[in-house]
C-alpha positions in Angstrom: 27.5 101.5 26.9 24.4 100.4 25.3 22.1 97.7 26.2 21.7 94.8 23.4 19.4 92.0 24.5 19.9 91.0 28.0 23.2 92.4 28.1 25.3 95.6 28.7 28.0 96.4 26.0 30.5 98.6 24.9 29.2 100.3 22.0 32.5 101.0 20.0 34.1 97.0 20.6 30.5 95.8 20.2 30.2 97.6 16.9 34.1 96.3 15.6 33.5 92.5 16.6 30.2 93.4 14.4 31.5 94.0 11.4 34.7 91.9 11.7 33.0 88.9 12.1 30.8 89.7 8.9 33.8 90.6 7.2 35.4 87.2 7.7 32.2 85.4 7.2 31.8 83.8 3.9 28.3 85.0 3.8 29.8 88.7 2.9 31.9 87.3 0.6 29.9 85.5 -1.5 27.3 89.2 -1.6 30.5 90.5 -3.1 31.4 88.1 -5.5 27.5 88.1 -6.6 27.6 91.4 -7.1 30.3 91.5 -9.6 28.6 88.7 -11.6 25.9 90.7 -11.7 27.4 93.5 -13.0 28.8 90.9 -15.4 32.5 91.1 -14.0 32.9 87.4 -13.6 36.5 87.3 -11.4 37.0 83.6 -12.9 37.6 84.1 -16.4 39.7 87.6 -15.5 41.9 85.4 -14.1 42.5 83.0 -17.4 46.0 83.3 -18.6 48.1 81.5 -21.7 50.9 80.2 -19.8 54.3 77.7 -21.3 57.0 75.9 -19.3 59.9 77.7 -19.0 61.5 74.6 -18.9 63.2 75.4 -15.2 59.7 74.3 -13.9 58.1 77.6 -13.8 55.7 79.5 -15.7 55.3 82.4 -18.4 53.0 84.2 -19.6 52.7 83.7 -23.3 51.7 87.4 -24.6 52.3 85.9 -28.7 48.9 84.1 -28.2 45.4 85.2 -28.0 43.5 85.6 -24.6 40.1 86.3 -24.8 38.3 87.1 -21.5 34.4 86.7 -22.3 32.0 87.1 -19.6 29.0 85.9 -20.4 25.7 87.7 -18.9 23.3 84.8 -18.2 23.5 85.1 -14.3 22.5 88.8 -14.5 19.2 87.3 -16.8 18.4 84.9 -14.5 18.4 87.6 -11.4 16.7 90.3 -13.5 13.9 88.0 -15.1 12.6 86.9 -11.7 13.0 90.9 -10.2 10.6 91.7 -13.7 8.5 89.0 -13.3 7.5 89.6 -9.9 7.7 93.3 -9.3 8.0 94.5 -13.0 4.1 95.6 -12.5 2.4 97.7 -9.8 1.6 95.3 -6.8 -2.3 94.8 -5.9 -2.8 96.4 -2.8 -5.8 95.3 -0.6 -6.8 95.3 2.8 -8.3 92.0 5.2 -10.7 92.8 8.3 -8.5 90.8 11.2 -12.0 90.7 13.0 -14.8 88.6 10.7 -17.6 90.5 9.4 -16.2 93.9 10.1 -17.1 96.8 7.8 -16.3 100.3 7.6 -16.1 101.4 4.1 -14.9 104.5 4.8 -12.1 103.6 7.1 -11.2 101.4 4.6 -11.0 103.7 2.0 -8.5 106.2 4.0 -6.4 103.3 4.8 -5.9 101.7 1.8 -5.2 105.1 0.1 -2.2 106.1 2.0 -0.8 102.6 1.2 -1.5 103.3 -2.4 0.4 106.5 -1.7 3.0 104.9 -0.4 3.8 102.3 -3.3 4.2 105.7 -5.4 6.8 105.3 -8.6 9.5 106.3 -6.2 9.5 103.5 -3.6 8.1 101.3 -5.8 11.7 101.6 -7.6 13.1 101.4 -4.2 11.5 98.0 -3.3 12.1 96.8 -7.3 15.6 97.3 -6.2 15.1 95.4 -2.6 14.4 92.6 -4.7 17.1 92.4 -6.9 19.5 92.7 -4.0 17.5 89.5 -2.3 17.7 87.4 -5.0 21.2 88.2 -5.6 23.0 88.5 -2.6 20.4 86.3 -0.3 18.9 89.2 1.4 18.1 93.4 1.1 18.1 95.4 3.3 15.1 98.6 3.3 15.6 102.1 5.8 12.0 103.0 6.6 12.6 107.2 8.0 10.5 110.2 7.9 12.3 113.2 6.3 12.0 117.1 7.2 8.9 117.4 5.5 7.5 114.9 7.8 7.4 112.6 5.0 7.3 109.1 5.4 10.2 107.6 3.0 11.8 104.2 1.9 16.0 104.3 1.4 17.9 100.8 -0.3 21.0 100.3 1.4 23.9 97.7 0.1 23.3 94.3 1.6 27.5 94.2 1.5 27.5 97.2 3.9 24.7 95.8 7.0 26.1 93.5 9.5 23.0 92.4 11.5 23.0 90.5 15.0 19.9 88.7 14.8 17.9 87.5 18.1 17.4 84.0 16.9 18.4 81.4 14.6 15.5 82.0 12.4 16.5 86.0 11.8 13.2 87.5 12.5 13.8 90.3 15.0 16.9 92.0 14.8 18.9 93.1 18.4 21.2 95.2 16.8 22.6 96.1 13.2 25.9 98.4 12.5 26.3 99.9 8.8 29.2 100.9 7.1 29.1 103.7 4.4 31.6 106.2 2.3 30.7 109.9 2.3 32.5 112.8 0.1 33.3 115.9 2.4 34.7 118.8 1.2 37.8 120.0 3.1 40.8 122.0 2.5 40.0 122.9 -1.3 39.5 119.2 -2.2 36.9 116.6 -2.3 37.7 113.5 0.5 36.0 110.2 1.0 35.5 109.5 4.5 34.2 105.8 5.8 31.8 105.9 8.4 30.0 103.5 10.3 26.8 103.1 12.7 25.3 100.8 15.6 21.6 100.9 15.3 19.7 99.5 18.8 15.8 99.8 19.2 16.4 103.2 20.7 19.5 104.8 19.6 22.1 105.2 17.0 25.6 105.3 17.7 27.9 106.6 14.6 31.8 105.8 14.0 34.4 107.5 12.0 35.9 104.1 10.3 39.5 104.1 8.9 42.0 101.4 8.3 39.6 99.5 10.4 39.6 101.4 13.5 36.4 103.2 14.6 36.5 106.0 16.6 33.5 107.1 18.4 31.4 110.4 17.2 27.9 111.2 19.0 25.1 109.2 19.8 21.3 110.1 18.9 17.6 109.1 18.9 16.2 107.7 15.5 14.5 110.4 15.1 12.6 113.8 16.5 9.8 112.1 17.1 8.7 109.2 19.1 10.8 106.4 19.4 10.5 103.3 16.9 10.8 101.0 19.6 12.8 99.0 16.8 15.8 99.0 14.8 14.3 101.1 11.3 15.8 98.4 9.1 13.8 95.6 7.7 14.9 92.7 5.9 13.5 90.6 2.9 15.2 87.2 2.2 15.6 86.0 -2.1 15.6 82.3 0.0 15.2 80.9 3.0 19.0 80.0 3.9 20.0 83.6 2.6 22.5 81.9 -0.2 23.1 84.3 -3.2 21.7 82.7 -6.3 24.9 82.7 -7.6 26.4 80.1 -5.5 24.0 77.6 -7.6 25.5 78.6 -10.9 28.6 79.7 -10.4 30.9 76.5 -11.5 28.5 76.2 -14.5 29.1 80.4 -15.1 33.1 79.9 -15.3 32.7 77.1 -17.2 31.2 78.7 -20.0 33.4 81.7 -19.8 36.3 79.5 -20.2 35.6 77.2 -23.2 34.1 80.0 -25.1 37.0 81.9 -24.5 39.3 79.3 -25.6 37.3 78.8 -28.0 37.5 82.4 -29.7 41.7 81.4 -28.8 41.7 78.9 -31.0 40.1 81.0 -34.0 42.2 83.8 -33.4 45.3 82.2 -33.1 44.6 80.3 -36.9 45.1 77.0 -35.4 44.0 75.4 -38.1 47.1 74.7 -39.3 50.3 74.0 -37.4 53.7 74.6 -38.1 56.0 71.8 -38.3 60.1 73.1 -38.4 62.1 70.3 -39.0 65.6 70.1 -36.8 64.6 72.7 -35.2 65.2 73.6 -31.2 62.3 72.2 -29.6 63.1 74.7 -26.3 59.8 76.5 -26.0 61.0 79.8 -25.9 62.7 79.2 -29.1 59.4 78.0 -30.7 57.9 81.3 -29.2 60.5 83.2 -31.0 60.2 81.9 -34.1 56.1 82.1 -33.9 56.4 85.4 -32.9 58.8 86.4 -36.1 56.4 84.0 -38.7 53.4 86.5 -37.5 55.3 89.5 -37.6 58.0 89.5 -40.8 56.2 86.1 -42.3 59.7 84.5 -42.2 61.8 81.7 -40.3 65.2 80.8 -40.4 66.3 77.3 -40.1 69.4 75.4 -40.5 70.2 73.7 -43.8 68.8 70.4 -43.4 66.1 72.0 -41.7 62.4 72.5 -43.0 59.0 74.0 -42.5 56.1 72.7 -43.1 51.9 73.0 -42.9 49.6 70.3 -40.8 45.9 70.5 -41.6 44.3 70.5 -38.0 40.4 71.3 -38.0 39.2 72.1 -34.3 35.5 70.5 -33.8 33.8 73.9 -33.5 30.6 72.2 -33.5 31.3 70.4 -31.3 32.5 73.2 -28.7 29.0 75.0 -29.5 27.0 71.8 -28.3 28.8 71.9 -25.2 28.2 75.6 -24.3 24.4 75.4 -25.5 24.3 72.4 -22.7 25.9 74.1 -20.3 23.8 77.6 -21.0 20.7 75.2 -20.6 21.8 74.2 -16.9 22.3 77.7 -16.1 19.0 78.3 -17.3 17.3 75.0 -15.2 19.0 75.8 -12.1 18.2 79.3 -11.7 14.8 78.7 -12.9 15.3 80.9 -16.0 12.9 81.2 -18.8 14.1 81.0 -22.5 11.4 82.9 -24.2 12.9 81.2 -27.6 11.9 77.9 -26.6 8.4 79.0 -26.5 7.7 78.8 -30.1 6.4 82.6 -30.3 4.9 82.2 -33.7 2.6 80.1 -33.7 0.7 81.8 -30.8 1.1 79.5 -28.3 -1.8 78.2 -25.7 -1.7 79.0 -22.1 -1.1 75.7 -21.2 2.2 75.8 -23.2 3.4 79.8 -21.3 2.3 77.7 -18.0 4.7 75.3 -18.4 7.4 77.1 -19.3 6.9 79.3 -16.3 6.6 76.8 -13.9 9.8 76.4 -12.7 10.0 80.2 -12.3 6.5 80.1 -10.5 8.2 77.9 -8.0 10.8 80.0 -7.2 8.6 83.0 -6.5 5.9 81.7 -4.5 8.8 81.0 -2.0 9.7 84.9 -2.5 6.6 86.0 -2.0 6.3 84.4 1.4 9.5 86.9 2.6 7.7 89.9 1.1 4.7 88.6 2.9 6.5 89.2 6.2 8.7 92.4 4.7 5.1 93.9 4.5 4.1 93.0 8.0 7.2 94.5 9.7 7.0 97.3 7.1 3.1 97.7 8.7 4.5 98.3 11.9 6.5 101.6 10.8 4.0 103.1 8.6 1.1 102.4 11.1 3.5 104.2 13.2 4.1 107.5 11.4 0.3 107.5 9.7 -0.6 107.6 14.0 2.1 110.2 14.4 0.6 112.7 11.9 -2.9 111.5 12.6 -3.4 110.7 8.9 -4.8 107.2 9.9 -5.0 106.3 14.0 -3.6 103.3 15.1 -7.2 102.0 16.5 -8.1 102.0 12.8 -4.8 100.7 11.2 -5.0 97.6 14.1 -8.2 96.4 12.5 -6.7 95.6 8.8 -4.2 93.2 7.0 -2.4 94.3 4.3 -2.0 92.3 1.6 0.2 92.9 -1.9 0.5 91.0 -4.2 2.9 90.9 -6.5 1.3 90.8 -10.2 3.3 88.9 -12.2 4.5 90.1 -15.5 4.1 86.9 -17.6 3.8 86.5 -21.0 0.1 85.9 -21.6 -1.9 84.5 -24.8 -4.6 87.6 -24.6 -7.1 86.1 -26.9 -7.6 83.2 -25.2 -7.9 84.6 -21.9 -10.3 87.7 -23.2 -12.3 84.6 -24.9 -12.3 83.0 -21.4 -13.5 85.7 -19.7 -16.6 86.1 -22.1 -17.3 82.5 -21.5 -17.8 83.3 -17.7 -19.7 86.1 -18.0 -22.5 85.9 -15.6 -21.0 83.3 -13.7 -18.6 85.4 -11.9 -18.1 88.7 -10.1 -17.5 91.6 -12.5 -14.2 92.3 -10.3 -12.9 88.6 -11.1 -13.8 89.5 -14.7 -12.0 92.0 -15.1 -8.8 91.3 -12.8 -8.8 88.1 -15.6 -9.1 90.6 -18.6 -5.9 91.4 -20.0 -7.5 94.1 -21.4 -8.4 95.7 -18.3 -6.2 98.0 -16.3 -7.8 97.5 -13.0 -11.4 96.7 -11.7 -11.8 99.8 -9.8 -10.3 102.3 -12.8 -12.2 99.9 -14.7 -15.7 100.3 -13.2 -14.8 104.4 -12.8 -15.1 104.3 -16.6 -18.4 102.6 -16.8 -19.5 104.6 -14.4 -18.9 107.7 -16.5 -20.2 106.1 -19.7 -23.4 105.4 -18.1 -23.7 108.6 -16.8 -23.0 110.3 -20.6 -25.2 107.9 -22.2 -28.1 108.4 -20.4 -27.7 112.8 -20.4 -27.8 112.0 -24.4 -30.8 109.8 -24.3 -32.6 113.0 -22.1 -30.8 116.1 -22.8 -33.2 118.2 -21.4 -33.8 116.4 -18.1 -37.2 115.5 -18.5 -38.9 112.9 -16.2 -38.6 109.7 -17.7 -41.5 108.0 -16.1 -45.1 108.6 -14.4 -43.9 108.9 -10.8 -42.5 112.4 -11.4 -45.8 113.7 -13.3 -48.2 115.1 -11.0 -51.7 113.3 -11.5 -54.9 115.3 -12.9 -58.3 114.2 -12.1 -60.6 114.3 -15.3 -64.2 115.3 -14.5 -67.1 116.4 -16.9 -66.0 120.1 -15.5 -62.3 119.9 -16.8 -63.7 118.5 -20.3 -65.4 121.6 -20.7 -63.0 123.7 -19.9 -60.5 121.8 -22.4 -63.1 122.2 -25.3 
């Protein structure tokens, strides 16, 4: 029995009503289905078939014809230009004083640099992938743990494999959440893939051997060693608000193109560009079958002797065809918010303006994401304040003080000579740090300001090598008198 909200459950029905439900939710089955488009499996168009009447009023397959199955991979752009655009540089990482006018530099300092640490290349792959999984499937799921080298560390898990029971409608706070998950034992010679499952509660976490849907129960534990979480270690960033994969937008449009581009590749393959006209001929389909299939293969047809074969000129409107899939490739395109960097006319350098413009739709889009990572980071706060306390990097008096604020730096394609001429323009109108956080030029303000630092430092040992005072403060005054003449001459 475990206690979940107000109420006392059994762990091991609570856990299968969990992931049944989920299982028949459609929510679940659109993740999968937006999974596969992503990895460019589109299920429609695997399904197209050439099919004739049998003439019994049935179906058959018709294997003598072409059936091309393209899958085309514009949903997997769409997902990955927003995941680039938005996390395809490091994040800027700075910290707010929740009290006005506090200062301590040096609190600061520590603070900041262990979040620094913490959006190493590693996690920073980890979250890159948090995205993707958002946008795609409607919402990622992140395992915040510390490992045995009391090491605080960031885990993805498949959004298709977390079945969470939210507290409210709103799915802030999370009461309970049960996993699912395949691992390969080693057992009697052979390697075995076992499916095991888990019910994670603020407190505990309950783990399942899972087969042919039947759990079985195993062992309960604590999250961890240390002190308890006091929540469930999972945390949750949303690609929208209502959780909908981005495919569900597109997906009509996806098939759509799939098909007539298949068909169309059909009708080129199959050379109908002429048709074959057999005079007195059985018109039972099979038949004609039979006789296409022996024109293609011996380039010969019998036919009776008032029969006849002959040609008919018929020219498919490929052009035609190719207008409709460059529409329908443009929808795609507007409805995910997808930038087509050939429509911003490349060579002829174009204004900032123009790149705006083109972005904005994509802009849009990602302001709305960055409000869920603004409140991923908050909950994500709350665990590494936790462990930073734990190991008494960073105290939790000092981590209570401070807002953490990243911000995604979006990777968009820039005019850089017109911005570095812009920010010569405002030179001595604004902060050096706004300057160079506008320079596309610059890496960062403080790496940035390290390097002057240094080169001021160099230039002014070469203008004084020897150290010598460069002004009258340092020299020690003499007081001339008639007496010290004398002794000078």
């Amino acid at each position: 029995m475990a206690k979940i909200g107000n109420q006392e459950v059994d762990v091991l029905e609570f856990t299968r009503a969990l992931i049944e439900n989920a299982n028949d939710n459609i929510k679940i089955k659109d993740m999968i289905e937006a999974e596969k488009y992503f990895a460019v499996q589109n299920t429609e168009i695997q399904n197209k078939k050439r099919e004739y009447s049998d003439g019994k009023g049935g179906k058959k397959e018709n294997k003598q014809v072409s059936n091309v199955k393209l899958a085309n991979a514009f949903y997997r752009k769409a997902v990955n230009q927003k995941v680039n655009y938005c996390f395809g540089k490091p994040p800027v990482i700075s910290l707010e004083p929740i009290e006005a006018n506090y200062e301590n530099e040096q609190e600061e300092e520590i603070y900041q640099a262990e979040w620094e640490n913490l959006f190493n290349a590693k996690n920073r792959k980890i979250i890159k992938k948090l995205i993707q999984n958002a946008i795609n499937c409607g919402i990622g799921f992140i395992y915040p743990y510390i490992d045995q080298k009391q090491e605080f560390n960031l885990m993805g898990v498949n959004s298709t494999t977390i079945f969470p029971y939210w507290e409210d409608e709103s799915h802030d706070e999370l009461l309970a959440l049960a996993r699912t998950y395949t691992v390969e034992v080693f057992t009697d010679n052979k390697f075995e893939q076992v499916d095991k499952a888990e019910l994670w509660t603020p407190e505990e976490v309950h783990y399942f051997k899972y087969k042919d849907g039947i759990l079985k129960f195993e062992r309960t534990e604590k999250h961890m060693d240390m002190d308890s979480w006091n929540k469930i270690p999972f945390i949750a960033l949303k690609g929208s608000e209502d959780e909908k994969p981005l495919l569900n937008i597109v997906k009509s449009y996806v098939d759509a193109y799939d098909r007539l581009n298949s068909e169309s590749v059909d009708t080129l393959r199959d050379d109908l560009d002429t048709l074959v006209v057999l005079k007195n001929y059985s018109s039972e389909t099979g038949k004609l079958i039979d006789a296409y299939t022996n024109m293609k293969e011996i380039k010969m047809v019998a036919v009776d002797s008032d029969g006849g074969v002959s040609l008919v000129k018929n020219d498919p409107n490929i052009s035609s065809i190719q207008t409709k899939l460059e529409n329908i490739k443009k929808d795609i395109e507007e409805f995910t918010s997808t930038v087509n960097i050939k429509d911003i006319q490349l060579g002829n350098n174009p204004s900032g303006v123009a790149i705006k413009s083109a972005f904005q739709d994509t802009d849009t889009y990602i302001n709305d994401l960055e409000m869920e990572f603004e409140l991923f980071i908050e909950k994500l706060k709350y665990f590494y304040d936790k462990y930073l306390d734990w190991t008494k990097k960073v105290s939790a008096d000092i981590s209570s003080k401070y807002k953490v604020v990243v911000t995604m730096d979006r990777d968009m394609m820039i005019n850089e000579t017109e911005l570095i001429e812009n920010a010569t323009k405002l030179q001595g109108l604004v902060s050096q740090e706004t300057l160079d956080n506008y320079n596309p030029a610059v890496e960062s303000h403080a790496i940035e300001q390290a390097r002057r630092e240094a080169e001021e430092e160099k230039n002014a040992t070469e203008e004084n090598p020897f150290d010598f005072p460069t002004n009258n403060e340092n020299i020690e005054e003499i007081e001339v008198t008639e007496e010290t003449e004398a002794n000078v001459e």
